[in-house]
ZABA-109708 format. One line per field, with one value per residue: x, y, z of N, C-alpha, C, O in turn. Coordinates in steps of 0.001 Angstrom, whole numbers, plus 500000, padded with zeros to 6 digits. Last residue first. Layout:
BEGIN
n.east: [X/...]
n.north: [Y/...]
n.up: [Z/...]
ca.east: [X/...]
ca.north: [Y/...]
ca.up: [Z/...]
c.east: [X/...]
c.north: [Y/...]
c.up: [Z/...]
o.east: [X/...]
o.north: [Y/...]
o.up: [Z/...]
END
This chain:
BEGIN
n.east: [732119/730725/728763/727762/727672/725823/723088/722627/722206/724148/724115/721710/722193/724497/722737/720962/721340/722181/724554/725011/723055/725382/727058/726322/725379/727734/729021/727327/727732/729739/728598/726701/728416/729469/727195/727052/729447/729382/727261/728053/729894/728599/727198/729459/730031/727976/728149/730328/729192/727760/728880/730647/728710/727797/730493/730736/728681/729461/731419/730804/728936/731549/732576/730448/730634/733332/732702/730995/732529/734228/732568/732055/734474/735122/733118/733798/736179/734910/733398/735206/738053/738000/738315/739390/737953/737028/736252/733385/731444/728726/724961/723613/721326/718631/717305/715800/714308/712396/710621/713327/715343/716277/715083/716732/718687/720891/721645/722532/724571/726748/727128/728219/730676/732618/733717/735816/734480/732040/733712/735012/733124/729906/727657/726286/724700/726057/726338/723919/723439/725766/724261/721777/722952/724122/721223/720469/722349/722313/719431/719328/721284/719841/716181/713433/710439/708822/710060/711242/709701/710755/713051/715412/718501/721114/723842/726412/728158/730287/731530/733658/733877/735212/734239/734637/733811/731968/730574/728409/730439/729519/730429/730947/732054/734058/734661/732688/731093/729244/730262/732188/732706/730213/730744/729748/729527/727942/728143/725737/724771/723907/720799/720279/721865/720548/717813/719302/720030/717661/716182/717195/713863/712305/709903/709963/711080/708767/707054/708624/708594/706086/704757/706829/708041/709525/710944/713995/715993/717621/716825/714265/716379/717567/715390/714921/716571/716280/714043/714968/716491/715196/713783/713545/710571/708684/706631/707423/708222/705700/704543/706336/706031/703078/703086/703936/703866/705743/704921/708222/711400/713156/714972/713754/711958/713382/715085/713109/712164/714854/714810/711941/712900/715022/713722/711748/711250/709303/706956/704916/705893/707378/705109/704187/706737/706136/703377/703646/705016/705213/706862/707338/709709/711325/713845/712573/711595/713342/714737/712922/712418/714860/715155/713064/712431/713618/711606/709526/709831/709855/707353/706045/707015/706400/703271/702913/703749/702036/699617/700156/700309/697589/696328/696926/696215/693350/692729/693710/692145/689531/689850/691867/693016]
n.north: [797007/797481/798442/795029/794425/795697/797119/800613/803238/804399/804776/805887/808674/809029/808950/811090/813449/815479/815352/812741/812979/814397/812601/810888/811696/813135/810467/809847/810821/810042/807514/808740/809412/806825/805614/807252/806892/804386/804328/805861/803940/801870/802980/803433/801003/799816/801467/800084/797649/798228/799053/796626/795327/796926/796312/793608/793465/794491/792876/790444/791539/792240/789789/788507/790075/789327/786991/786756/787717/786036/783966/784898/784623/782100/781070/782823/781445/778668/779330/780099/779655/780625/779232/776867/777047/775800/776248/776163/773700/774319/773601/773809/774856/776630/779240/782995/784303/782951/781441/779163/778083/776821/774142/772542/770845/772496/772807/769949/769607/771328/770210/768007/768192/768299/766249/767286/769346/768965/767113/768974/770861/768511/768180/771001/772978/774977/774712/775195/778020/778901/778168/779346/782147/782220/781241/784357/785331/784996/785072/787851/788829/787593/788647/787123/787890/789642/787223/784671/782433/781430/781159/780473/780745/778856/778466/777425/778631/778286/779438/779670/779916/779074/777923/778134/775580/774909/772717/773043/775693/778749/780337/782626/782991/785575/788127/790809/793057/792790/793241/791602/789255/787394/784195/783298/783843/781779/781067/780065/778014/778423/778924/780401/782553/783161/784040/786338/787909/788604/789913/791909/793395/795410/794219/793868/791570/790044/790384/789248/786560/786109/786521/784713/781643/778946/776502/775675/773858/775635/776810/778881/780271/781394/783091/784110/786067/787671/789195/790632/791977/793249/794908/796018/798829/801320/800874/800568/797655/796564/797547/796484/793401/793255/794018/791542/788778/785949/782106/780601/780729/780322/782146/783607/784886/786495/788174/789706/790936/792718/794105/795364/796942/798462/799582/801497/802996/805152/807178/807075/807091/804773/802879/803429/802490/799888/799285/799907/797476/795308/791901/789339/787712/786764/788279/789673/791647/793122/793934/795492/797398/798407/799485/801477/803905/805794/805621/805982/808423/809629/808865/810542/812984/813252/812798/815247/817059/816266/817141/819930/820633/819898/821751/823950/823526/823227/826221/827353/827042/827454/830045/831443/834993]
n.up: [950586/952838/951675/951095/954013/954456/952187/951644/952099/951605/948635/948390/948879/947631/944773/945363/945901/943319/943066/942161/940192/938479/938378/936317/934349/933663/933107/931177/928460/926450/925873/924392/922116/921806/920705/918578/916816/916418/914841/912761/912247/910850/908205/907253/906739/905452/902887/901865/901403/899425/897109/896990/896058/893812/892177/891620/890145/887860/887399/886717/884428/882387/882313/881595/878791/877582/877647/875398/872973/872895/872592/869889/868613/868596/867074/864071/863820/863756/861109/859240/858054/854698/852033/849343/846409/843130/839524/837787/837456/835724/834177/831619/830312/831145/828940/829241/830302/832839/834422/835573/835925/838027/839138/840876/839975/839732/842400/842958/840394/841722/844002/842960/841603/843685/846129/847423/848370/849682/851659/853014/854391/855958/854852/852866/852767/851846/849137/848940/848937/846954/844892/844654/844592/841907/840395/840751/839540/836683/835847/836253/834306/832049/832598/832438/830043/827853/825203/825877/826042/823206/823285/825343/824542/826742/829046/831385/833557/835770/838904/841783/845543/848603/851785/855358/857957/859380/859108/857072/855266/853426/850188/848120/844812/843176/842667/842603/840614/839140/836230/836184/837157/837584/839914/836822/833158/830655/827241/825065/821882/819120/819175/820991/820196/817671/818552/819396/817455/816583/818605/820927/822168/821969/820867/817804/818207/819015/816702/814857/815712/815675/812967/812318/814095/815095/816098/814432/812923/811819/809408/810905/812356/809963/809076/811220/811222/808974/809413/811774/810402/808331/810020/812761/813704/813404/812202/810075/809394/809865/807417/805670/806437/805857/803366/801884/803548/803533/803142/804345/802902/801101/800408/798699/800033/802179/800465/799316/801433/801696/799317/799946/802148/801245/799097/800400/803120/803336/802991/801456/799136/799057/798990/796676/794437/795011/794230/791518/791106/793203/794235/793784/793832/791825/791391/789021/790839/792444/790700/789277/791221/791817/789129/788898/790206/788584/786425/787832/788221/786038/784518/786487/785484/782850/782808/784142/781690/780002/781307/781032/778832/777838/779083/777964/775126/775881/776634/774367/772460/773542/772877/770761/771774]
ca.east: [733124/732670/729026/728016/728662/726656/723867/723303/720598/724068/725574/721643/721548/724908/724192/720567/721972/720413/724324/725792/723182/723677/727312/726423/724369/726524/729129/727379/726819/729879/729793/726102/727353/730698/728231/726178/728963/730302/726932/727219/730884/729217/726273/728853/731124/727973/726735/730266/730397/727302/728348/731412/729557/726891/730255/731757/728459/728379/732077/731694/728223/730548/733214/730790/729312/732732/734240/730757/730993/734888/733481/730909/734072/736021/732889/732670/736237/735927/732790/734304/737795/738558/738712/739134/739112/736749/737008/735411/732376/730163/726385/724945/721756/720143/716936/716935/714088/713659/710548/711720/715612/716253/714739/716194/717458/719860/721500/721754/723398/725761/726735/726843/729489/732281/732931/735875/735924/732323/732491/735393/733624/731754/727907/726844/723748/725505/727785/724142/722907/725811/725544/721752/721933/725149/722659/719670/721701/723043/720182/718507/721321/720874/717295/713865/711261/708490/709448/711841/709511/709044/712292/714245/717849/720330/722563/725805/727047/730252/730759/733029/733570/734955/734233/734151/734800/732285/731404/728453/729929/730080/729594/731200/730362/733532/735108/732805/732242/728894/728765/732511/732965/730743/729580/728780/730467/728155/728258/726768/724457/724683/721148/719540/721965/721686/718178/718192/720752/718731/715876/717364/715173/713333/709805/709836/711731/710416/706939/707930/710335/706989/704372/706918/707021/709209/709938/713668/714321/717913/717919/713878/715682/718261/716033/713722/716531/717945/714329/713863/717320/716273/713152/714659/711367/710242/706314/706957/709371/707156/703943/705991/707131/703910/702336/704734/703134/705319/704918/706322/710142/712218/715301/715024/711821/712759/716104/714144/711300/714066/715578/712450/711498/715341/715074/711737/712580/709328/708710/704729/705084/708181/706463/703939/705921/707281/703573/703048/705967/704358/706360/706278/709532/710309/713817/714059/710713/712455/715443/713056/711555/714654/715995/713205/712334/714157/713348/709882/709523/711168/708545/705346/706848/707955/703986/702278/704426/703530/699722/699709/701834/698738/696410/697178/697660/694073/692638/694618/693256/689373/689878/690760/693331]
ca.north: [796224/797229/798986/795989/793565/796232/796032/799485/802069/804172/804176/804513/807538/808570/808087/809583/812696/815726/816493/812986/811592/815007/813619/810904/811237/814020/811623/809026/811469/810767/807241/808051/810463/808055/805223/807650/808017/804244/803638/806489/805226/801220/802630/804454/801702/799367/801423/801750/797987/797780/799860/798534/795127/796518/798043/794110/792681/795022/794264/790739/791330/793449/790967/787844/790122/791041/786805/786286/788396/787133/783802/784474/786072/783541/780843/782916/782582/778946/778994/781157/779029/781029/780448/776848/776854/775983/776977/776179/774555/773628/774300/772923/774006/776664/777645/781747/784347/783632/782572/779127/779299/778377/775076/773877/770390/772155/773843/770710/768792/771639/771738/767948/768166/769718/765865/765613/769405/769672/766350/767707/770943/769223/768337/769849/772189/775220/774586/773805/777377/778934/776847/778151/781644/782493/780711/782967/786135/784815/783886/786941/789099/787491/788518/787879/786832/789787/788856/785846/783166/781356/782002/780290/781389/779092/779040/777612/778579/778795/778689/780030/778898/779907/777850/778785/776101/776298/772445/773223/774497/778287/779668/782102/783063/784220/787254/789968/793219/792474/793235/792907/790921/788159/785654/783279/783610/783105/780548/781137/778229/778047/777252/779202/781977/782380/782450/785360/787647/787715/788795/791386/792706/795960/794681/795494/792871/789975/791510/790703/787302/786073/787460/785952/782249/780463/776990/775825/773521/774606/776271/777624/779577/780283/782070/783512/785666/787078/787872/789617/790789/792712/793889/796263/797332/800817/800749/801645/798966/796289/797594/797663/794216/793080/795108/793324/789893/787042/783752/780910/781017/779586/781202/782391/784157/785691/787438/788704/790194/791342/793021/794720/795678/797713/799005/800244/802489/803572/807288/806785/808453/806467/803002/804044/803962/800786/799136/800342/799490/795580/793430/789744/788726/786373/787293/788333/790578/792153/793029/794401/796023/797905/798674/800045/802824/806127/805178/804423/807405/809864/808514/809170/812349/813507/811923/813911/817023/816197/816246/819271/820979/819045/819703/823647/823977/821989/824884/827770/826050/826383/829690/831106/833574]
ca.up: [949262/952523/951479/949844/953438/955494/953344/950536/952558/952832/949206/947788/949641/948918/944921/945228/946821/944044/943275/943799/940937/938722/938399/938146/935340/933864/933980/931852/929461/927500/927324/925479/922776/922521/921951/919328/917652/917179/916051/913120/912284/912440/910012/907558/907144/906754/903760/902378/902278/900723/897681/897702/897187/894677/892458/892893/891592/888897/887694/887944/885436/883518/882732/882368/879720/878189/878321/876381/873809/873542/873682/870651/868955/869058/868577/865312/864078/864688/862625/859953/859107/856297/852462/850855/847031/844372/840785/837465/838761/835779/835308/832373/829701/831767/829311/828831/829001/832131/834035/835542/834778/838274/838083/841414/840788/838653/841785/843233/840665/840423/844163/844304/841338/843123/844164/847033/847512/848625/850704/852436/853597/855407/856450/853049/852795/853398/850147/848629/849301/848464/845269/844424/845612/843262/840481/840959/841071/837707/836067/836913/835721/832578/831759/833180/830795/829645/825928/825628/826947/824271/822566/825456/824622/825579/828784/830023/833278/834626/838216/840642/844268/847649/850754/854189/856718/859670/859654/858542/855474/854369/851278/849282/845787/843909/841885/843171/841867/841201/836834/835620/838174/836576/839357/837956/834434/831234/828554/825541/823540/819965/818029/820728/821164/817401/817937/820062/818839/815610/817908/819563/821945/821885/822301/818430/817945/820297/818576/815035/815693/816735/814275/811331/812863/815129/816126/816041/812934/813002/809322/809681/812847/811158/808746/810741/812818/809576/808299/811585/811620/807894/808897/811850/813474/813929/813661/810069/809164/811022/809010/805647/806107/806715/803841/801622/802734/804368/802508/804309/804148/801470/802091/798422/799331/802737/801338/798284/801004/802880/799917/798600/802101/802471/798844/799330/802220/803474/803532/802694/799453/798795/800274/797537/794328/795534/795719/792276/790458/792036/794627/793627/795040/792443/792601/789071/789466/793166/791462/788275/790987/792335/789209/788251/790960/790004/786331/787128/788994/786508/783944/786491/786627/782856/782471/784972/783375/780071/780775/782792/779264/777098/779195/779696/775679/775231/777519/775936/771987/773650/774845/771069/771517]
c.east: [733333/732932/730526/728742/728856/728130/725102/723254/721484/723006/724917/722924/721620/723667/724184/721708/721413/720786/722598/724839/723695/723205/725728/727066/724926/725659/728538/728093/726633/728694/729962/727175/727112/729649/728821/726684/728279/730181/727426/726856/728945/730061/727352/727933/730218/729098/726581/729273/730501/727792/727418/730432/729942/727644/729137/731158/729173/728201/730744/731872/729048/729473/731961/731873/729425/731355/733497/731680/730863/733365/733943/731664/732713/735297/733774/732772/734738/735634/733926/734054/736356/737691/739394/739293/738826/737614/736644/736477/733447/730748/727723/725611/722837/720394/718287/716664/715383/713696/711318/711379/713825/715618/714989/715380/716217/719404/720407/720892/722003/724267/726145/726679/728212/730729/731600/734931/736084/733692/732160/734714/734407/731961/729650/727362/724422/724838/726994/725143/722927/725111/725786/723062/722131/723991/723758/720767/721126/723094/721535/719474/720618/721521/718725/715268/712286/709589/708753/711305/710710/708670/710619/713150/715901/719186/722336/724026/726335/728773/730757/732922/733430/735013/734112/734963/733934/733669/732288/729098/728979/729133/730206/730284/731430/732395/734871/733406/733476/730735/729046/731184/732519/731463/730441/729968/729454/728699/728547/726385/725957/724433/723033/720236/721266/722355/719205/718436/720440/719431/717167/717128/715770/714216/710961/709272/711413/711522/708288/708205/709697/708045/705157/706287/707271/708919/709090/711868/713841/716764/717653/715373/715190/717365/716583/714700/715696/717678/715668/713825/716392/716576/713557/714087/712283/711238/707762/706261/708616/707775/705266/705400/707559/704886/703149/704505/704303/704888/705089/706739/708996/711563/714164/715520/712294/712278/714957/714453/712368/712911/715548/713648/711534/713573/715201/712673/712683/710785/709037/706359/704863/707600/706951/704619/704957/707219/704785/703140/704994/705212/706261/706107/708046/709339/712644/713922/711555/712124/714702/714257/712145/713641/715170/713897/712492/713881/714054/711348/709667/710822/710097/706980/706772/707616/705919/703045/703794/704188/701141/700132/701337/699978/697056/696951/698035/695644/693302/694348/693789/691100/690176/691010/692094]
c.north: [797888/797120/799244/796683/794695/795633/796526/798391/800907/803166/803447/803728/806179/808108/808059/808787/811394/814411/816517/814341/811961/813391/814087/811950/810989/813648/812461/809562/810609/812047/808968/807882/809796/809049/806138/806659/808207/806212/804125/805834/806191/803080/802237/804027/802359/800142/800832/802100/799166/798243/799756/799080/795979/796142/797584/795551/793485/794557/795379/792243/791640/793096/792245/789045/790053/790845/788572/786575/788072/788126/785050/784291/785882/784310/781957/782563/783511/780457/778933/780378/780067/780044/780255/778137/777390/775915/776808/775674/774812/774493/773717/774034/773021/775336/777335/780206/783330/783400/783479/780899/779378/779318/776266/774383/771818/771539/773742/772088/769880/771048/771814/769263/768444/769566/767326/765496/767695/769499/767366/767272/770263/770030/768871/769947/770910/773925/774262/773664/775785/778471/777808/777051/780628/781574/780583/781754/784660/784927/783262/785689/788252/787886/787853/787246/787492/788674/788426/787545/784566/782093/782221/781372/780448/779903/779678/777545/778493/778532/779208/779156/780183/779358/778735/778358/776560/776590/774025/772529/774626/776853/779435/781981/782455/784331/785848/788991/792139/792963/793430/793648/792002/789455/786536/783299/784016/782455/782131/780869/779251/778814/777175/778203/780734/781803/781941/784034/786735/787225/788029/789840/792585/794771/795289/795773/794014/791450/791428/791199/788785/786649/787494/786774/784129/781261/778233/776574/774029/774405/774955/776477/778479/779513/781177/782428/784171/785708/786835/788822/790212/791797/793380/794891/797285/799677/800613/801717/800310/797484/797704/798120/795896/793800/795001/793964/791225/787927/784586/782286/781021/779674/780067/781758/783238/784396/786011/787404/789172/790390/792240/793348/795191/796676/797881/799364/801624/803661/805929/806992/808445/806991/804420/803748/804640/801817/799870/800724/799664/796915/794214/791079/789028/786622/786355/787537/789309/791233/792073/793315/795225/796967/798466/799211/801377/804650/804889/804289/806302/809164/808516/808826/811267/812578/811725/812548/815790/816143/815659/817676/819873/819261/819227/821891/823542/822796/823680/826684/826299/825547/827911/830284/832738]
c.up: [948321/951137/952073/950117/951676/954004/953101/951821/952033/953080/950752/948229/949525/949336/946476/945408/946468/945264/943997/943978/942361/940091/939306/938682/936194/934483/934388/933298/930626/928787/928081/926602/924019/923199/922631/920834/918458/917974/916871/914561/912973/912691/910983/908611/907949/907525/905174/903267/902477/901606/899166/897711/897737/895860/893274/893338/892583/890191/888417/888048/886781/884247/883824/883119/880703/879202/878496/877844/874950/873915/874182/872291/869907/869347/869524/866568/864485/865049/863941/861342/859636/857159/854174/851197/848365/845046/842136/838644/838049/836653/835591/832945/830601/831327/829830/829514/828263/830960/833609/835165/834558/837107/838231/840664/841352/838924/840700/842857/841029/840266/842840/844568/842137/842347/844147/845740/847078/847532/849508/851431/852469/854339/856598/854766/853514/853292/851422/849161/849522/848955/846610/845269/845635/844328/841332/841136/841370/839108/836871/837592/836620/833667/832261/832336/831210/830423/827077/825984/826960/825412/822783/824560/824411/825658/827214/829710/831733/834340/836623/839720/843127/846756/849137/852679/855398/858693/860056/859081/856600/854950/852419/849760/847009/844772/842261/841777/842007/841039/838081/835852/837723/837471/838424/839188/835664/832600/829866/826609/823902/820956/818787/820097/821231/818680/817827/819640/819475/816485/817294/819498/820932/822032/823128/820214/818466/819409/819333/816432/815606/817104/815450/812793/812917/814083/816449/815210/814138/813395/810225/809311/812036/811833/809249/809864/812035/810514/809044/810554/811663/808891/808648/810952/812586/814279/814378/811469/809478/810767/809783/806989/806516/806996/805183/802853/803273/803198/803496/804085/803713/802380/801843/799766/798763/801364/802091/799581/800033/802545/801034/798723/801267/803012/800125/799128/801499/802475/804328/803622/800608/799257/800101/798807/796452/796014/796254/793793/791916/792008/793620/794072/795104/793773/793097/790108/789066/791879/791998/789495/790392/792149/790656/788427/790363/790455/787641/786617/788878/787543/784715/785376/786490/784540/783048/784733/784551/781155/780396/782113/780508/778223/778537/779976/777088/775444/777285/776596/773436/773094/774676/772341/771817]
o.east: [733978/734075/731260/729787/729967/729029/725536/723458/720754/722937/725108/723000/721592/723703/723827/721643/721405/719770/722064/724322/723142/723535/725333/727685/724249/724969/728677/727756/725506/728750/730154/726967/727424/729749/728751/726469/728476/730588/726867/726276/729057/730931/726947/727860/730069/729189/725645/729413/730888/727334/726746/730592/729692/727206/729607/731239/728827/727675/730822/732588/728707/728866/731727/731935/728924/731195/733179/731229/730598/733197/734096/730902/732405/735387/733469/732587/734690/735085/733538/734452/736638/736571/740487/740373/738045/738394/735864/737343/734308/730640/727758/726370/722946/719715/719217/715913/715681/713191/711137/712093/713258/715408/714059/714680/715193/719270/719402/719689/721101/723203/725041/725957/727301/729837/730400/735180/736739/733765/731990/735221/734515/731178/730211/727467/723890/724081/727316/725280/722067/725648/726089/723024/722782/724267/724341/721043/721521/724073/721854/719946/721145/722459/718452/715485/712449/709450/708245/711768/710921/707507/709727/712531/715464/718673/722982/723223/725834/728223/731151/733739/733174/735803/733016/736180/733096/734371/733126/728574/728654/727915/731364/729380/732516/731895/735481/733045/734666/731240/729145/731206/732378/730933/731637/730185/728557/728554/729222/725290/726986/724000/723494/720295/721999/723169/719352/719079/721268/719576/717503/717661/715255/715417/710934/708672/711994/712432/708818/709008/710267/708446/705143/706990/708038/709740/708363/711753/713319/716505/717513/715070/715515/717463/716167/714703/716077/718327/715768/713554/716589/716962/712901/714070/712279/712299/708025/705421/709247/707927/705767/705878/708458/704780/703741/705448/704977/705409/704633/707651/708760/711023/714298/716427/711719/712253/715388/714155/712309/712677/716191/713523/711069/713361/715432/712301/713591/711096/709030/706533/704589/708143/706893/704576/705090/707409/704833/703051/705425/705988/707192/704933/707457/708557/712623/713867/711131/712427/714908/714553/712059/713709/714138/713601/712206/714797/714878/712041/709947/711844/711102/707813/707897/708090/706525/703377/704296/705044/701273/701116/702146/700625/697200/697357/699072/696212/693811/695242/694428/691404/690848/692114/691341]
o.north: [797928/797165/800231/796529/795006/796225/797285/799080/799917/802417/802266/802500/805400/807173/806947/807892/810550/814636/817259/814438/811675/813909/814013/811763/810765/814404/812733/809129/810731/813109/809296/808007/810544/809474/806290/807130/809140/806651/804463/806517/807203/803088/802279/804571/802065/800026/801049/802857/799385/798995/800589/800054/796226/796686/798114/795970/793919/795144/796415/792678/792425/794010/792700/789147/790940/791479/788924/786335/788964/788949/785322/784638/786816/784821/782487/783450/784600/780825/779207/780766/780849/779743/779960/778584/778334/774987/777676/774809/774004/775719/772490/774925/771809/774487/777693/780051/783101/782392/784673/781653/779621/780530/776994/775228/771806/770872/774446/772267/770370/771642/772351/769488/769160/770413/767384/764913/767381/769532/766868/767074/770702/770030/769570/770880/770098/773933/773245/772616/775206/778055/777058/775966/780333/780448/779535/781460/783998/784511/782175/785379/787898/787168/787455/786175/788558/788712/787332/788510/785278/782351/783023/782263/779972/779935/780553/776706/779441/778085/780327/778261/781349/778427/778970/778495/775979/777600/774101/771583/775698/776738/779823/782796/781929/785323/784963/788955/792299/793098/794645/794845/793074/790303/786296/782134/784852/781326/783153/780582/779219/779966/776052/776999/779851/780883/780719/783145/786198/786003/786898/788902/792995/795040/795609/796714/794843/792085/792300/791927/789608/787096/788455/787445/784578/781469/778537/777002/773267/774921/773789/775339/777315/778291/780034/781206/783100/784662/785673/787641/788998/790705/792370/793820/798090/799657/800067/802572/801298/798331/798740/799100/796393/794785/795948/794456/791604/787866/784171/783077/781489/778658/778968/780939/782236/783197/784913/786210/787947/789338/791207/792164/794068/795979/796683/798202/800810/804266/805715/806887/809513/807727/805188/804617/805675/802258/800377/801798/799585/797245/794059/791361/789016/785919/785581/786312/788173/790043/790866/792159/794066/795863/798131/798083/800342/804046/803990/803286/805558/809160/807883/808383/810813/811444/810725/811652/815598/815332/814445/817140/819024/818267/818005/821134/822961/822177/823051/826048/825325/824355/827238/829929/833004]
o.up: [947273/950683/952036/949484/951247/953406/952233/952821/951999/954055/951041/948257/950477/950135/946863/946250/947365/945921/944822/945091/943423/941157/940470/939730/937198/935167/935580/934400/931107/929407/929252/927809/924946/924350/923851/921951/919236/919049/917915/915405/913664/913562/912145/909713/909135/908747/905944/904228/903624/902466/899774/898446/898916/896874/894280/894493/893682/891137/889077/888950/887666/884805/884944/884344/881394/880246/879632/878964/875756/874815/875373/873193/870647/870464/870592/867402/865056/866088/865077/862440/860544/856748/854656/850812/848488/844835/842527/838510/837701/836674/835691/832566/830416/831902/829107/830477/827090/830466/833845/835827/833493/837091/838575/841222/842036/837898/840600/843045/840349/840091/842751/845539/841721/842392/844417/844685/846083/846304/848395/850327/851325/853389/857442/855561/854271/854263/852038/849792/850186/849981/847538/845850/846637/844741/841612/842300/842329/839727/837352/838687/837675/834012/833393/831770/830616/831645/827323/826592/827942/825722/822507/825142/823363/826776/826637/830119/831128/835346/836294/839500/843427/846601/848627/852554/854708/858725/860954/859669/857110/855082/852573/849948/846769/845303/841662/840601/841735/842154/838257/835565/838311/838188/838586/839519/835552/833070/829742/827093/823226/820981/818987/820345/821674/818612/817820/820198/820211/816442/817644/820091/819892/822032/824316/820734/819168/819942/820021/817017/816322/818178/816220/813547/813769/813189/817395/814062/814952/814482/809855/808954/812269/811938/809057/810006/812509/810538/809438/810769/811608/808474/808393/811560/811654/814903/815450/811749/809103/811648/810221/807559/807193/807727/805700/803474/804230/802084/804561/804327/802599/802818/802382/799913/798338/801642/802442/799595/800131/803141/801220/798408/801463/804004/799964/798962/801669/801449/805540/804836/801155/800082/801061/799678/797105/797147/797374/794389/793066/792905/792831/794314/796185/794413/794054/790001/788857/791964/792131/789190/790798/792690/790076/788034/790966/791012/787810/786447/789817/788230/784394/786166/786280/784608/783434/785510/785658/781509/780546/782624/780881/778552/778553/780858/777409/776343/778213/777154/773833/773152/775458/772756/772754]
END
């Protein structure tokens, strides 16, 4: 066979098969441009084509780019898109998020809602907290446990409170800003701190406000990824008498001390008192030792004759008597 018809045979079949391709590509991918070409989208065969080769989901940058163009957003570029979706960003809540935002004239651009995505928040979540505010419970049981903050006056009446807390999302300080736990931890602090502040308990329950006030005199929401819009007392209600039930117990400390000082004194007493037993029982021996040698000296006295001498040299008048 001549060589030169085998070569034109092999470029013609290579040549067919580049085309059947390149043909089953443009079918596979037309309806999605011609969605984008309707929408004004501007995304090229081309550019589809290589999202595929890149394992890009055309369909899902195609329709976020639609979704950003009929929103009227500032341009975002394809590549964008493609970047975010290939650094694991959801493209779609970031449009989502961008829109609302452009809605409620809040101030936030394409690189912004980017990184607060892929710093793992949710963005969309974000703004819509922004444009409506969510109110959170202080303190949350379902978190601490706890179904009230307790303070205590200084008057020594304990006070139990819960708060509500409304809070917007601060998109400025969203990434690295401290989250909802913060705010509440920060918050409990705040109105126990302000119960303790008042000279009664009275004055708490008479105007519940003067614990909020305070509280939002505080800036708590300084480095949080939320802005504290209005604290509100749900709930305050009188617990226990503490400072009473302190001096009780400061008394009954006192009432034991006062116990075992009297109770050292008395064991130092008995142990005196044993100490003088024992010297008048050691006196009262050596008396008896002494009464009974007192015989022995006169005894010994008659026996060597000092007694009768001393009877006979005595005057006349001694030794009548």
């Amino acid at each position: 066979m001549n060589p030169l018809m085998v070569l034109l045979t092999v470029g013609s079949l290579l040549f067919l098969f580049v085309l059947a391709v390149a043909l089953f590509m443009v079918l596979l991918f037309f309806p999605t441009w011609l969605q984008a070409y309707v929408s004004r989208a501007h995304v090229s065969m081309g550019s589809i084509i290589s999202m595929w080769l890149r394992r890009v989901r055309p369909k899902a940058v195609v329709e976020s780019k639609i979704m950003a163009v009929q929103a009227g957003l500032p341009s975002i570029s394809t590549e964008a898109l493609e970047a975010h979706y290939l650094a694991g960003g959801n493209i779609r809540k970031v449009i989502q998020a961008l829109i609302i935002a452009q809605r409620a004239r809040i101030d936030l651009d394409w690189k912004t809602a980017a990184a607060i995505d892929l710093a793992g928040r949710d963005v969309y979540a974000a703004v819509q907290t922004s444009v409506d505010p969510k109110v959170i419970d202080c303190p949350d049981p379902r978190r601490g446990g706890r179904s009230t903050l307790d303070g205590v006056a200084k008057d020594g009446i304990q006070l139990r409170a819960r708060a509500r807390v409304t809070v917007r999302t601060n998109l400025a300080q969203l990434i690295g800003g401290a989250t909802e736990e913060t705010i509440i931890a920060r918050v409990g602090e705040g109105i126990v701190s302000a119960i303790g502040s008042c000279e009664t308990h009275k004055e708490v329950l008479a105007n519940p406000m003067l614990i909020a006030k305070a509280v939002l005199a505080k800036s708590l929401d300084s480095q949080t990824a939320f802005e504290i819009v209005s604290i509100d007392i749900a709930d305050i209600d009188v617990g226990d008498n503490v400072g009473a039930r302190l001096q009780a117990d400061q008394a009954e400390a006192d009432t034991r001390v006062a116990r075992a000082h009297a109770e050292e004194t008395r064991s130092a007493a008995i142990a005196v008192e044993q100490e003088m037993k024992a010297l008048t029982a050691e006196n009262r021996a050596l008396v008896v030792l002494a009464e009974a040698e007192v015989p022995q000296a006169v005894a010994e006295a008659y026996r060597i004759g000092r007694l009768r001498g001393a009877a006979s040299n005595a005057p006349p008048a001694v030794a009548n008597q």
